[in-house]
N, CA and C atoms as a LAMMPS dump frame, in Angstrom:
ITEM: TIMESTEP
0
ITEM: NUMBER OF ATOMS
645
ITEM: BOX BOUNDS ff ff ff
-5.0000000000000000e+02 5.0000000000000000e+02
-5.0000000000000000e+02 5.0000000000000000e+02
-5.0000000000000000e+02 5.0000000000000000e+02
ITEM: ATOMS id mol type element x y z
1 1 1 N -12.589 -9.849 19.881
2 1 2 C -11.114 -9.706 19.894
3 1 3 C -10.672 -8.886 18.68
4 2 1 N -9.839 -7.351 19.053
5 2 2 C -9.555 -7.056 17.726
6 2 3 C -7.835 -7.416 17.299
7 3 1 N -8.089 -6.722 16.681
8 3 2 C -6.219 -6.635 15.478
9 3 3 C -5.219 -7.464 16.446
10 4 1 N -5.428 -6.312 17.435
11 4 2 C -3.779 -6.343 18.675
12 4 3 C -4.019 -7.482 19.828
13 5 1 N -5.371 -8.118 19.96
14 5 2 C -5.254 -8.641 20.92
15 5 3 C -4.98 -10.245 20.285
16 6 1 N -5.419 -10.174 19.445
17 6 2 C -5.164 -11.859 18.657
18 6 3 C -3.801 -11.825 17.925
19 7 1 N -2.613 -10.341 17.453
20 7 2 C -1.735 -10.877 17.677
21 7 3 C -0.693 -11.433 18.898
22 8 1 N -1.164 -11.171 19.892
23 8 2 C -0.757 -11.036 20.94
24 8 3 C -0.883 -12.808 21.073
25 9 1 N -1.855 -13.38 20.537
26 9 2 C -2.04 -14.995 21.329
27 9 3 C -0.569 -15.536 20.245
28 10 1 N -0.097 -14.929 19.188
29 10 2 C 0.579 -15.924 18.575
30 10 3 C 2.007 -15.399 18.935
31 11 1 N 3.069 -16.247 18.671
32 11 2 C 4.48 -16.161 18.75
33 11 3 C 5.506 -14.955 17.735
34 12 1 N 6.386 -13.793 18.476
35 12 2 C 6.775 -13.346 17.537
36 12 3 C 7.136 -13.817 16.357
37 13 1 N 8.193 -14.86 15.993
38 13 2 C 8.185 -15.417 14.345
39 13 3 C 6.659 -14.865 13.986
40 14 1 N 5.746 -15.706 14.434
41 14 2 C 4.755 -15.602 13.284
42 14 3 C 4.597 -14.396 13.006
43 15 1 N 4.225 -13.161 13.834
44 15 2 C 4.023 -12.206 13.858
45 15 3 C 5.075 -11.354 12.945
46 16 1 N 6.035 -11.467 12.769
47 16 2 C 7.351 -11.232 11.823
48 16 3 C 6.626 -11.352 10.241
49 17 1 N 6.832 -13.337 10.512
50 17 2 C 6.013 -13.603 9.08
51 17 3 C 4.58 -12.993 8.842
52 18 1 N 3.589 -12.918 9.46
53 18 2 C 2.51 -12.379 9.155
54 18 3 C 2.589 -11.002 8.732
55 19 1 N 3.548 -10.055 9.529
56 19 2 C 3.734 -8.449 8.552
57 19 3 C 4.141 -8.502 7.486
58 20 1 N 5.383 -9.401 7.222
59 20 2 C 5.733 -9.216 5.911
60 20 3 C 4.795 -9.928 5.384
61 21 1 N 4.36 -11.166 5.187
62 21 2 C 3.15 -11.652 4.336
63 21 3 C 2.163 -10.608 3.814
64 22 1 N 1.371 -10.157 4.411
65 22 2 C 0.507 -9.059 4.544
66 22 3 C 0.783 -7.755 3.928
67 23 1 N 1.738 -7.585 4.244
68 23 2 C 2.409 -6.072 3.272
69 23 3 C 3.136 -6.782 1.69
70 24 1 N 3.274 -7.715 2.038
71 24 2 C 4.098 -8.015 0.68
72 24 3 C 2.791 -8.579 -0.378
73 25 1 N 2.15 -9.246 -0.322
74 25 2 C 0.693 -9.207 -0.576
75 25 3 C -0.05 -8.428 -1.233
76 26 1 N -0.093 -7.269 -0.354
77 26 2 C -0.791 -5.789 -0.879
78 26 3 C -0.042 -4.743 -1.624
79 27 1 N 1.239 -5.079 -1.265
80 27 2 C 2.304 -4.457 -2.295
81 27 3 C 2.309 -5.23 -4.115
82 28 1 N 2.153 -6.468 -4.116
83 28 2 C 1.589 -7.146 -4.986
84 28 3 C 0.873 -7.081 -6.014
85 29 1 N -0.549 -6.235 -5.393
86 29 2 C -1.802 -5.924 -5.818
87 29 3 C -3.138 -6.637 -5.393
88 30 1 N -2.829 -7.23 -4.144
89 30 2 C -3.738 -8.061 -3.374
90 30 3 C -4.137 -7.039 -2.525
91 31 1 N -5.725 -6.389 -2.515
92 31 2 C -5.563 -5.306 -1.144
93 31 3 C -6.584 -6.241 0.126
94 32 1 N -5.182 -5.838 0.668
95 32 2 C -5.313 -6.233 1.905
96 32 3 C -4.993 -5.415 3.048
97 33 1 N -4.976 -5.648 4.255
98 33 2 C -5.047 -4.324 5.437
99 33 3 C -3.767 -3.977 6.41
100 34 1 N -2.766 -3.812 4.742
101 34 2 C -1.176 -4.151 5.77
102 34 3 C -0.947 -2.806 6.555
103 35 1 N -1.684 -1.585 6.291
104 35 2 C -1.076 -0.582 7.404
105 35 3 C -1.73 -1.075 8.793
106 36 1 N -2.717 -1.59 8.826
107 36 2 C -3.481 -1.665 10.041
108 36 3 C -2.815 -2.734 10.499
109 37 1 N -2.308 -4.229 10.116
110 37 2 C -1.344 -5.242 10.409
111 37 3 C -0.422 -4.338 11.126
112 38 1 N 0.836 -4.048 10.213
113 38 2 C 1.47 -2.608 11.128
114 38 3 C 1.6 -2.311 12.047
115 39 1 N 0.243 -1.155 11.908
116 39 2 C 0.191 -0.905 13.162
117 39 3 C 0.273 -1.628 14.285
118 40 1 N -0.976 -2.447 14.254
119 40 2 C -1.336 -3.186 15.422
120 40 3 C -0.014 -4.089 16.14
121 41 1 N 1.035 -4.436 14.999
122 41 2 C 2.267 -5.084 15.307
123 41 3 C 3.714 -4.073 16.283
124 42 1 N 3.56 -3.149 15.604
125 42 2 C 4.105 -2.162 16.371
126 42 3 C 3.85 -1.579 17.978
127 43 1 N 2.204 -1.752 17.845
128 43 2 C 1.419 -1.292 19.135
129 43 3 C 2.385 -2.479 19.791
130 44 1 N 1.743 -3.457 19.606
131 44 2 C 2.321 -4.548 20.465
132 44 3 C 3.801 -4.604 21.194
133 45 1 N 4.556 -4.486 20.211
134 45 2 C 6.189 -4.412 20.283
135 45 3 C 6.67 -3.663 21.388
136 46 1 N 5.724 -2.212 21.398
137 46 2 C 5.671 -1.405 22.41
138 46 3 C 5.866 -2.118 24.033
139 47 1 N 4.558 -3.64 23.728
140 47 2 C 4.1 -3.764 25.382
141 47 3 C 5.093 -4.897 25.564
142 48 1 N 5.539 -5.499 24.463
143 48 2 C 6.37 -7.412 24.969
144 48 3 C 7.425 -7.311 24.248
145 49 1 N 8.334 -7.309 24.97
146 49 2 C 9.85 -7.246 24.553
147 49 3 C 10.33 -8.165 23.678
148 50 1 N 9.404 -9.585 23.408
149 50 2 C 9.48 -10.781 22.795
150 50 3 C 9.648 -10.013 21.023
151 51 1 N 8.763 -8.932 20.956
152 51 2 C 8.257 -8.881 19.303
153 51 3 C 9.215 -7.265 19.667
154 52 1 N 10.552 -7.301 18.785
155 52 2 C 11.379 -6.425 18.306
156 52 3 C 10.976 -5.695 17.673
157 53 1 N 11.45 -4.665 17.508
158 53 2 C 10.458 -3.621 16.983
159 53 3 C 11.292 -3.373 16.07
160 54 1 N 12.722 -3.336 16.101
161 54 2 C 13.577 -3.327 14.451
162 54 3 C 13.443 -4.318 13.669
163 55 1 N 13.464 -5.743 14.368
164 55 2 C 12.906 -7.038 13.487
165 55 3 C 11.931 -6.789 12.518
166 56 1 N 10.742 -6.378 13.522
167 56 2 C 9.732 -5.758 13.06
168 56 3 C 9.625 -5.366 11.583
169 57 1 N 10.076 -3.843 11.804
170 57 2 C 10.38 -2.397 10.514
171 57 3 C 11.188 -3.382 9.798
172 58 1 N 12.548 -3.933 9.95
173 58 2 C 13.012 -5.159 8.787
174 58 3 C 12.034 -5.716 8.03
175 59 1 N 11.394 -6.771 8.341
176 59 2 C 10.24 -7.408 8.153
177 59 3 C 9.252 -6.914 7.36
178 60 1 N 8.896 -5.779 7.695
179 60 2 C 7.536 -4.715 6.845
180 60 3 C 8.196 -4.079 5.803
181 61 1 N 9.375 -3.926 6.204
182 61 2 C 10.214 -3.196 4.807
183 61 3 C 10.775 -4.251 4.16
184 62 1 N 11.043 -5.554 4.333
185 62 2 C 11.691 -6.252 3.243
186 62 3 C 9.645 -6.717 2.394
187 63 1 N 8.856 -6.985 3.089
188 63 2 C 7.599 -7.421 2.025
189 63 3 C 6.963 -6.384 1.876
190 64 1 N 7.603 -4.871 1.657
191 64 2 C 7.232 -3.688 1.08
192 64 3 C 7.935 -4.011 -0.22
193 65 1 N 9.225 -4.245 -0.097
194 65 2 C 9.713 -4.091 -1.381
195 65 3 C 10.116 -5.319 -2.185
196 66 1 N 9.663 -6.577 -1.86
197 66 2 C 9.77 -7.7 -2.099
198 66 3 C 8.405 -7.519 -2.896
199 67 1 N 7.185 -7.656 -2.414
200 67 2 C 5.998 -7.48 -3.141
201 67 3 C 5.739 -6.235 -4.306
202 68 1 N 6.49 -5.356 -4.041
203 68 2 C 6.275 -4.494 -4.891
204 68 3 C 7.041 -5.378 -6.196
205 69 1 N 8.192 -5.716 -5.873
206 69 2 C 9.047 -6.11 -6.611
207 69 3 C 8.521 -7.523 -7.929
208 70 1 N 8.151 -7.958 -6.753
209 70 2 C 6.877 -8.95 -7.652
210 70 3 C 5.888 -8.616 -8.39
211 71 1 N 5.679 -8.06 -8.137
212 71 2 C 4.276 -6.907 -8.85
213 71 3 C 4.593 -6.381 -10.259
214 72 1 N 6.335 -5.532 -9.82
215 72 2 C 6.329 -5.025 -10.901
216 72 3 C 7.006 -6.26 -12.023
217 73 1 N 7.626 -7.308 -11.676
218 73 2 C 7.858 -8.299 -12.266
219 73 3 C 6.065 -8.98 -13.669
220 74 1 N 5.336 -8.98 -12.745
221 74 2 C 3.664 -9.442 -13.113
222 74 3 C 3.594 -8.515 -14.289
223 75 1 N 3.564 -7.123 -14.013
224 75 2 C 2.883 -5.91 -14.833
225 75 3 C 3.659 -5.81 -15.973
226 76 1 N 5.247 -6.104 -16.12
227 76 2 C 6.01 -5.745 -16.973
228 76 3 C 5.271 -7.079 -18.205
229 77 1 N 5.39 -8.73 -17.216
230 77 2 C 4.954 -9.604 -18.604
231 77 3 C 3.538 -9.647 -18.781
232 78 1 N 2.631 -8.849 -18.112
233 78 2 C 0.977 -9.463 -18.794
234 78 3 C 0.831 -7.927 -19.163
235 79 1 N 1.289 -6.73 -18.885
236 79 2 C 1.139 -5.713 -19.841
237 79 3 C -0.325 -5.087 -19.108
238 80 1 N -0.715 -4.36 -20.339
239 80 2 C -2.128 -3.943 -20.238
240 80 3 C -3.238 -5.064 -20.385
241 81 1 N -3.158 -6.074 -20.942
242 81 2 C -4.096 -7.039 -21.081
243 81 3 C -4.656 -7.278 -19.364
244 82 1 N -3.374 -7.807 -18.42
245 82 2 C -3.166 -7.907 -17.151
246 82 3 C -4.211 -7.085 -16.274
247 83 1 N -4.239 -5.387 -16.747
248 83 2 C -4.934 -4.746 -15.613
249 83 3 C -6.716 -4.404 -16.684
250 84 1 N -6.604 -4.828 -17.272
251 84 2 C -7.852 -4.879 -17.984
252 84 3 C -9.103 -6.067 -17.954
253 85 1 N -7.929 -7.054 -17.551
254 85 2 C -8.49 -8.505 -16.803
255 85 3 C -8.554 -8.177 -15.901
256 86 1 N -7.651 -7.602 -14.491
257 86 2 C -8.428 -7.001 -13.598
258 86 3 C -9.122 -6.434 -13.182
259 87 1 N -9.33 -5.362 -14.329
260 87 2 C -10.53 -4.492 -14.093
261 87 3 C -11.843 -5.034 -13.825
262 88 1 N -11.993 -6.319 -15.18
263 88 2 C -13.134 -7.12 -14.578
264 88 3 C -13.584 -7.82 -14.012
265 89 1 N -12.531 -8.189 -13.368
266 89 2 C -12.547 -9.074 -12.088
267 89 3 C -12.866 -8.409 -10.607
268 90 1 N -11.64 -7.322 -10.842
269 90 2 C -12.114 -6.51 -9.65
270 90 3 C -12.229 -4.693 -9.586
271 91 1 N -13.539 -4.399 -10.291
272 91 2 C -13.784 -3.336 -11.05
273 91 3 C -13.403 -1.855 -9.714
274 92 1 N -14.084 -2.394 -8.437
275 92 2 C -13.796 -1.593 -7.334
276 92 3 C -12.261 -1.042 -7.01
277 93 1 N -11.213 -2.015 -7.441
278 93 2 C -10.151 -1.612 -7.138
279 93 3 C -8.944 -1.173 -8.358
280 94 1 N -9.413 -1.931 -9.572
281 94 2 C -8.858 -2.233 -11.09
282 94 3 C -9.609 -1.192 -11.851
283 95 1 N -10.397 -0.627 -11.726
284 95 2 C -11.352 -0.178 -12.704
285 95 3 C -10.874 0.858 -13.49
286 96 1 N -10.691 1.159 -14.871
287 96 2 C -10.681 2.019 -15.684
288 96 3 C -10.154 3.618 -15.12
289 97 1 N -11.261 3.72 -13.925
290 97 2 C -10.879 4.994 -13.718
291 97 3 C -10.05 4.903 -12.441
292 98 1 N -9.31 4.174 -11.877
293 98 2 C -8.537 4.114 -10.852
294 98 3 C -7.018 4.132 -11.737
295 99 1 N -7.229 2.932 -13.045
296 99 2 C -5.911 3.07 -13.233
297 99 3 C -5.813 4.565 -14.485
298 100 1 N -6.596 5.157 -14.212
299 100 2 C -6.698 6.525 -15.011
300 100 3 C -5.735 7.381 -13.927
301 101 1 N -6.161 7.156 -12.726
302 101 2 C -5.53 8.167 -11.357
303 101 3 C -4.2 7.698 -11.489
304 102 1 N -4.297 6.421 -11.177
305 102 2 C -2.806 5.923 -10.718
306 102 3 C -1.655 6.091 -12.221
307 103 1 N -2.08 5.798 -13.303
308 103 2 C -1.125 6.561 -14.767
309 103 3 C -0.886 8.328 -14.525
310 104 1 N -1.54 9.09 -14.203
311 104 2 C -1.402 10.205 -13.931
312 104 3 C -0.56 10.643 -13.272
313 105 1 N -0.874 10.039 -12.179
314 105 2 C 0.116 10.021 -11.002
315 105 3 C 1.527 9.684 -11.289
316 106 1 N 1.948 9.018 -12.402
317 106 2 C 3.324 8.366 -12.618
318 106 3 C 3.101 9.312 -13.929
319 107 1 N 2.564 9.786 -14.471
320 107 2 C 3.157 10.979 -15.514
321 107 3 C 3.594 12.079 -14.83
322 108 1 N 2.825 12.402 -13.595
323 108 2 C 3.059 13.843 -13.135
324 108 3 C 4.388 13.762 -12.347
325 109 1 N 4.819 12.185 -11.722
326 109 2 C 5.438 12.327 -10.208
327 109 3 C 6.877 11.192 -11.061
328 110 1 N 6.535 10.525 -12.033
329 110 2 C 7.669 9.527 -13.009
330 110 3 C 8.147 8.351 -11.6
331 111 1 N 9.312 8.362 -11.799
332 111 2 C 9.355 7.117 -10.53
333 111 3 C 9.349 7.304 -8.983
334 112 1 N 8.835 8.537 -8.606
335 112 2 C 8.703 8.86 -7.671
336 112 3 C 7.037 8.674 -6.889
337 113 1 N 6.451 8.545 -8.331
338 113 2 C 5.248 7.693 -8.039
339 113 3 C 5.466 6.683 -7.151
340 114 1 N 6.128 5.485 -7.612
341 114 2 C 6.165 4.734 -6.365
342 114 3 C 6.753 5.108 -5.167
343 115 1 N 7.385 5.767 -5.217
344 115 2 C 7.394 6.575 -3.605
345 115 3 C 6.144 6.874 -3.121
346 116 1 N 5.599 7.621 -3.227
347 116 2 C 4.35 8.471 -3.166
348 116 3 C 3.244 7.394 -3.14
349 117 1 N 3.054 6.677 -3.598
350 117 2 C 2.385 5.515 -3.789
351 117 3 C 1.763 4.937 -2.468
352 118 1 N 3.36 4.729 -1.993
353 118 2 C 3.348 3.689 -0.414
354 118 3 C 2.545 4.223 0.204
355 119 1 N 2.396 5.228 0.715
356 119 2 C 1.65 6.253 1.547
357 119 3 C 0.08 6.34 1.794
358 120 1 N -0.303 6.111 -0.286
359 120 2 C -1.542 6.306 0.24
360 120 3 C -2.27 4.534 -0.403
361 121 1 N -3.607 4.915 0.697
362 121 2 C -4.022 2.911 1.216
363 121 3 C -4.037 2.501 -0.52
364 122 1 N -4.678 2.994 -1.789
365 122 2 C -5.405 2.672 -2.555
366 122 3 C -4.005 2.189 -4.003
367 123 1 N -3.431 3.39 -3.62
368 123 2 C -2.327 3.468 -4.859
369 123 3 C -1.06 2.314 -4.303
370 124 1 N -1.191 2.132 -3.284
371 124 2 C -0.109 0.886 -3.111
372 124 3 C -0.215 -0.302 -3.688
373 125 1 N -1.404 -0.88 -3.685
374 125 2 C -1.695 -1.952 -4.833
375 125 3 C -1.391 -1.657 -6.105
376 126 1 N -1.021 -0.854 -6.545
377 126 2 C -1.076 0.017 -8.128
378 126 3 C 0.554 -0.012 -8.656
379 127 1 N 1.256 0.594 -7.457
380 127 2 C 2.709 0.766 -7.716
381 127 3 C 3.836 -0.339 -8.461
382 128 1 N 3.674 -1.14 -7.816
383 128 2 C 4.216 -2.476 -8.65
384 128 3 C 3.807 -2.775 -10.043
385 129 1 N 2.477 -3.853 -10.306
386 129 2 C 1.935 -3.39 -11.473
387 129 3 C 2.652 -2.592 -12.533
388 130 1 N 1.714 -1.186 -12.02
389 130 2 C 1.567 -0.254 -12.883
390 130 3 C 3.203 -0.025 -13.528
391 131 1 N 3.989 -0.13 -12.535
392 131 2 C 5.218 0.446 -12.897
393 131 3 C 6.187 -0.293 -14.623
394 132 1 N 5.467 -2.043 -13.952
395 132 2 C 5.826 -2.856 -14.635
396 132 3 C 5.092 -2.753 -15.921
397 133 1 N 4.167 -2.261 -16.326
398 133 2 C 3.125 -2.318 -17.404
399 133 3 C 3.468 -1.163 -18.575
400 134 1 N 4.362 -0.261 -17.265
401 134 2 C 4.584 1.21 -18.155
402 134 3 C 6.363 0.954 -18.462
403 135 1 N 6.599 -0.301 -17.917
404 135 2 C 8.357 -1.049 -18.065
405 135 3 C 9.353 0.835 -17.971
406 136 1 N 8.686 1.725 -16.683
407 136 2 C 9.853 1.675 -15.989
408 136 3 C 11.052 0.998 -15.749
409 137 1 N 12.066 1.377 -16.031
410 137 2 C 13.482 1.103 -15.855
411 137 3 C 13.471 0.747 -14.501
412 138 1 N 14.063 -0.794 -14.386
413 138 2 C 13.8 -1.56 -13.074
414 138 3 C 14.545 -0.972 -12.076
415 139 1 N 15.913 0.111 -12.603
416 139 2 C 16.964 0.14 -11.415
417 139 3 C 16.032 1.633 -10.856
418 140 1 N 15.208 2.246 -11.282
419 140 2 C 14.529 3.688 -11.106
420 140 3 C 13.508 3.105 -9.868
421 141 1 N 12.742 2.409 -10.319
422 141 2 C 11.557 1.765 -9.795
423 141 3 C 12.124 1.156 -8.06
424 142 1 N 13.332 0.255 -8.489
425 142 2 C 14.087 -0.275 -7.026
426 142 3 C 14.555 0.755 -6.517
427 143 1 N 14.997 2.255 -6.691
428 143 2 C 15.64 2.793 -6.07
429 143 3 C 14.208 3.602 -5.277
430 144 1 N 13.163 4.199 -5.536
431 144 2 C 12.17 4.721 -5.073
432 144 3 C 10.954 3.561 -4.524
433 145 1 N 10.961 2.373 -4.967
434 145 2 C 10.937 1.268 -3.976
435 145 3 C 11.576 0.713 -2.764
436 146 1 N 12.712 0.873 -2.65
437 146 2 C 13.163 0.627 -1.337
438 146 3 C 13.465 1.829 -0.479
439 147 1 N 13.301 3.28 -1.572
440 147 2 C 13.067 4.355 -0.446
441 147 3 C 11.968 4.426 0.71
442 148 1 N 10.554 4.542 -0.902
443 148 2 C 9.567 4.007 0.043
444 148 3 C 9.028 3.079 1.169
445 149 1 N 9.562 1.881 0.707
446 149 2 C 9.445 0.95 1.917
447 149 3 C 10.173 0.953 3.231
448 150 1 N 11.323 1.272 2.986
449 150 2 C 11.98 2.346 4.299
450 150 3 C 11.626 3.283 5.222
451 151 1 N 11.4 4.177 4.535
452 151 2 C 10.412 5.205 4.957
453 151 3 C 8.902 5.058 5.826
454 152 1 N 8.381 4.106 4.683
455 152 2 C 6.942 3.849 4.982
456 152 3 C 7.18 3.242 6.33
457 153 1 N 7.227 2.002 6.209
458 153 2 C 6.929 0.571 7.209
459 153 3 C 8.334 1.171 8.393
460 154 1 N 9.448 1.194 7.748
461 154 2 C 10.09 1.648 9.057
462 154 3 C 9.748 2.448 9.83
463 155 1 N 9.715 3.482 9.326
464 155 2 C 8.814 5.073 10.253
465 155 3 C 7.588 4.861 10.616
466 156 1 N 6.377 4.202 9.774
467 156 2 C 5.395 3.828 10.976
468 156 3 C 5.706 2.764 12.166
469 157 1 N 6.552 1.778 12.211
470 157 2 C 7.168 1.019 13.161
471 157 3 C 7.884 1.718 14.239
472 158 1 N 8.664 2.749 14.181
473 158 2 C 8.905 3.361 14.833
474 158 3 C 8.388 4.637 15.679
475 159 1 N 7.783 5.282 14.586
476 159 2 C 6.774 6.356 15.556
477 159 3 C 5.537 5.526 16.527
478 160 1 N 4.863 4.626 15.585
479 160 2 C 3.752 3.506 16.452
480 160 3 C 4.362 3.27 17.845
481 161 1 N 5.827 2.88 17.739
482 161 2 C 6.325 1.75 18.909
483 161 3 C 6.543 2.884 19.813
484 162 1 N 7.585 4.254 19.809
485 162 2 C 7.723 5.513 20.556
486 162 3 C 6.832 5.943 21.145
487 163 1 N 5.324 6.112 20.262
488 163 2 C 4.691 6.182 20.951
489 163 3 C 3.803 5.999 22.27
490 164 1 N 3.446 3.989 21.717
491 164 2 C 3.402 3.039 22.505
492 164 3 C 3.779 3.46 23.998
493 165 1 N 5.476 3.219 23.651
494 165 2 C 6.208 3.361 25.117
495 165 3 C 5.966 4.988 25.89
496 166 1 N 5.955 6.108 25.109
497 166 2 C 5.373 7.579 25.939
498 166 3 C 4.079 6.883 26.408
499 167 1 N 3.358 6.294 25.596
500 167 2 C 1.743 6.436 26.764
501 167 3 C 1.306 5.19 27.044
502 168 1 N 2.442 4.466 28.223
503 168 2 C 2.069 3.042 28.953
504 168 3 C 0.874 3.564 29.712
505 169 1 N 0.317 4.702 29.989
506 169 2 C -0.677 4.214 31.295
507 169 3 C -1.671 4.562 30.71
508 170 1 N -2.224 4.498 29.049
509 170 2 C -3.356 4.959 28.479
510 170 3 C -3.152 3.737 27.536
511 171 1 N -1.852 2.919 27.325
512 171 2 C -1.74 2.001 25.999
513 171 3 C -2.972 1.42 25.613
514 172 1 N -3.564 0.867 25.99
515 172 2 C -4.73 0.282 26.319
516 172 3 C -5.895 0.678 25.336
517 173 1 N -6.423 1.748 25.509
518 173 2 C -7.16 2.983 25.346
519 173 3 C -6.374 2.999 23.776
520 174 1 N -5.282 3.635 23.638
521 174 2 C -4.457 4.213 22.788
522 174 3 C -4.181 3.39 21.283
523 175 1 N -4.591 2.021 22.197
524 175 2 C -4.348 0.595 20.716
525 175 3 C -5.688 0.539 19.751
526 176 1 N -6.73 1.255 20.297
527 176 2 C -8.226 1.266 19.804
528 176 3 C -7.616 2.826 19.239
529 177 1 N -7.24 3.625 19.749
530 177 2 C -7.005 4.336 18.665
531 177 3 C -6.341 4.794 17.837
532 178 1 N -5.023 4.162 17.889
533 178 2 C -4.382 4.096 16.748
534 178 3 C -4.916 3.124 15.652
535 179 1 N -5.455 2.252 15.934
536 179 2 C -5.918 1.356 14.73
537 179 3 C -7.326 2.365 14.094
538 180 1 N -8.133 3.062 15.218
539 180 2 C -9.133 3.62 14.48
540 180 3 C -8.359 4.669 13.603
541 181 1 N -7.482 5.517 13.837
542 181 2 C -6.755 6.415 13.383
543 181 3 C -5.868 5.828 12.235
544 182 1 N -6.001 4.913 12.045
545 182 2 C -4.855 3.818 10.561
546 182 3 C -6.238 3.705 9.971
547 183 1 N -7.37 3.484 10.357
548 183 2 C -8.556 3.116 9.479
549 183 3 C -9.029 4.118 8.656
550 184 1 N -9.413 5.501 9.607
551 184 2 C -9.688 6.44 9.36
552 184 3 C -8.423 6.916 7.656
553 185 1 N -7.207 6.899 8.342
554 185 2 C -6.305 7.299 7.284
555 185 3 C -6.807 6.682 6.139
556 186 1 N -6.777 5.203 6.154
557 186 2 C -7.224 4.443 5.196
558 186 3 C -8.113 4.881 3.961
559 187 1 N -9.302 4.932 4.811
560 187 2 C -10.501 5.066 3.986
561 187 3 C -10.696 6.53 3.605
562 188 1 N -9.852 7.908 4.185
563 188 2 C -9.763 9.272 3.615
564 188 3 C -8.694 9.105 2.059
565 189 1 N -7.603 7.693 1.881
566 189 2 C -7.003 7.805 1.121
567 189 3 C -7.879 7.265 -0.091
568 190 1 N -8.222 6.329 0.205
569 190 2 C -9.487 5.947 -0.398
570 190 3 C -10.325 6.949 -0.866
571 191 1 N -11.501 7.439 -0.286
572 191 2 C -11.608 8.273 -0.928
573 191 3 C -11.627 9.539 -1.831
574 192 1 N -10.145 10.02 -1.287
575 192 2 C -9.531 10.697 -1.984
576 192 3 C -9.332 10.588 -3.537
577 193 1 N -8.709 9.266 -3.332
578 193 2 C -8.03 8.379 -4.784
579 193 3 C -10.016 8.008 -5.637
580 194 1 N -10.825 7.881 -5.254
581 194 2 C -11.674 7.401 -5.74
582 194 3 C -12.689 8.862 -6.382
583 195 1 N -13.014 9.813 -5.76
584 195 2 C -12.803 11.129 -5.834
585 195 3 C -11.963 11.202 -7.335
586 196 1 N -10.76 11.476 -7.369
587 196 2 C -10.309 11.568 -8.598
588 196 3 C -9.968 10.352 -9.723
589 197 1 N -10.435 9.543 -9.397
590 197 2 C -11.089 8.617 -10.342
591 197 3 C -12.092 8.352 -10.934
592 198 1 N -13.037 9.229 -10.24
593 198 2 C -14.254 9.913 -10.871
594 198 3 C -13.963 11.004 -12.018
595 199 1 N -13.434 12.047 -11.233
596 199 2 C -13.268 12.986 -12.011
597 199 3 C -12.559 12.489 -13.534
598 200 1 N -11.454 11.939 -13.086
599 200 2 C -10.807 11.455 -14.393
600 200 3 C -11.938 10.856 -15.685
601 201 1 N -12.187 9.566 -15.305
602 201 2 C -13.388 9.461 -15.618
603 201 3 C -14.458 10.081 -16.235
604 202 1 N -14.951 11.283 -15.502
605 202 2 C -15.946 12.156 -15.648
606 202 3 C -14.892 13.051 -17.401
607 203 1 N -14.047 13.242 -17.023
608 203 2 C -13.07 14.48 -18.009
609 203 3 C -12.937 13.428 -19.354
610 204 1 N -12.548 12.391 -19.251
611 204 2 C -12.941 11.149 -20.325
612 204 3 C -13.73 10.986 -21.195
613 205 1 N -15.111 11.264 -20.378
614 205 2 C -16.381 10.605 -20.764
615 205 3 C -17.155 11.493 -22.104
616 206 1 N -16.525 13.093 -21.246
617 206 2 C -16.605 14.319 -21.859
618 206 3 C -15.407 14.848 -23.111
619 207 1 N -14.856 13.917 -23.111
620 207 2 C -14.239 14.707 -24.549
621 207 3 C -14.296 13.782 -25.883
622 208 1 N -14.589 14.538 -26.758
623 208 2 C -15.143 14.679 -28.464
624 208 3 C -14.401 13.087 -28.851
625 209 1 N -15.389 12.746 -29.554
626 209 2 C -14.789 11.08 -30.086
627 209 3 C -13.669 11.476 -31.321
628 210 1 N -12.857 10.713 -31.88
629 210 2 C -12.173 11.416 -32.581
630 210 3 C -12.842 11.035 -34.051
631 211 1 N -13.617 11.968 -34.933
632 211 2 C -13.527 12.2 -36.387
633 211 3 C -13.25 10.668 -37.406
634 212 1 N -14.559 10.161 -37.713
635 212 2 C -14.185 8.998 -38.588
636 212 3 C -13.701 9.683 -40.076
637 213 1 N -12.963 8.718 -40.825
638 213 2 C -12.328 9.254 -41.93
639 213 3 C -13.606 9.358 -42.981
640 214 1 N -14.03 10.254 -43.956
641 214 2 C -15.469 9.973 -45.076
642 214 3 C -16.831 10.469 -44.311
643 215 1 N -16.572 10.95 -42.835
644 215 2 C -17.943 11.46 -42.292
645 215 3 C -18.143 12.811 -42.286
């Protein structure tokens, strides 16, 4: 049984609560698999009139920006200590050279980072946090936070569900591949982001220690 067919055994509420849970979660810094949740919730919405599809995008967009919101609440009081304890806890996702990418990213892009953020699978765990750690100005952070989550979760809710309904006589077929096609996205963002967390890393590793005083 995958994604879409086991939400299908439970009741819209839950299905409501389970998107936002799930996205609000990973917005957090918990990674977890809220585009593919999403999706698969949207697919659905498409086939049973029971699970609303604006409820829905509500739902994914309020624990887009509810979790972020929490997040950046976390990052602002444990600071850097916070993602340095994470690092060693969870070096794959926390590690040195991830939050090397994701600081970059908010030097080059400022609070539009978290815009930009939502989008891709790896840096969404990051956005909250990070934002809070670097004590971004909260009203900057909420205003490109609830863009993003708008944007994000609404517009995939809606293109998913449009779709859905254009191709009832392939849906079927179409639910295996939109979820492979959310996976795929996934793990190209992933490696993308991991890719230049190397590099970062790599450019780090390589430059001159700085000059003790008497040597």
């Amino acid at each position: 049984m995958h994604v879409q067919e086991w939400l299908d055994t439970i009741p819209a509420v839950a299905i409501y609560a389970l998107v936002a849970g799930v996205i609000g979660l990973e917005s957090l810094g918990i990674p977890l698999p809220g585009e593919i949740v999403l999706v698969s919730a949207a697919l659905l919405s498409s086939q049973h009139g029971d699970v609303n599809p604006v409820v829905l995008g509500v739902c994914a967009t309020a624990g887009a920006v509810i979790g972020d919101s929490i997040g950046y609440a976390i990052g602002r009081k444990g600071g850097r200590p916070l993602l340095a304890k994470l690092g060693r806890k969870f070096p794959k996702h926390f590690g040195p050279a991830h939050i090397a990418t994701a600081e970059r990213s908010f030097e080059k892009w400022g609070m539009w980072a978290v815009f930009i953020g939502r989008f891709i699978a790896l840096l969404r765990i990051f956005a909250g946090p990070l934002a809070g750690v670097l004590h971004m100005p909260y009203w900057k952070f909420l205003t490109a936070n609830l863009l993003g989550g708008i944007v994000w979760a609404g517009g995939t809710t809606a293109v998913i569900y449009y779709l859905g309904v254009v191709a009832e006589d392939w849906l079927k077929r179409f639910s295996y591949v939109g979820l492979g096609v959310a996976v795929l996205f996934g793990l190209a963002s992933m490696l993308i982001v991991k890719r230049r967390a190397a590099k970062v890393a790599a450019e780090h590793a390589a430059e001159p220690e700085p000059a003790v005083a008497g040597d």
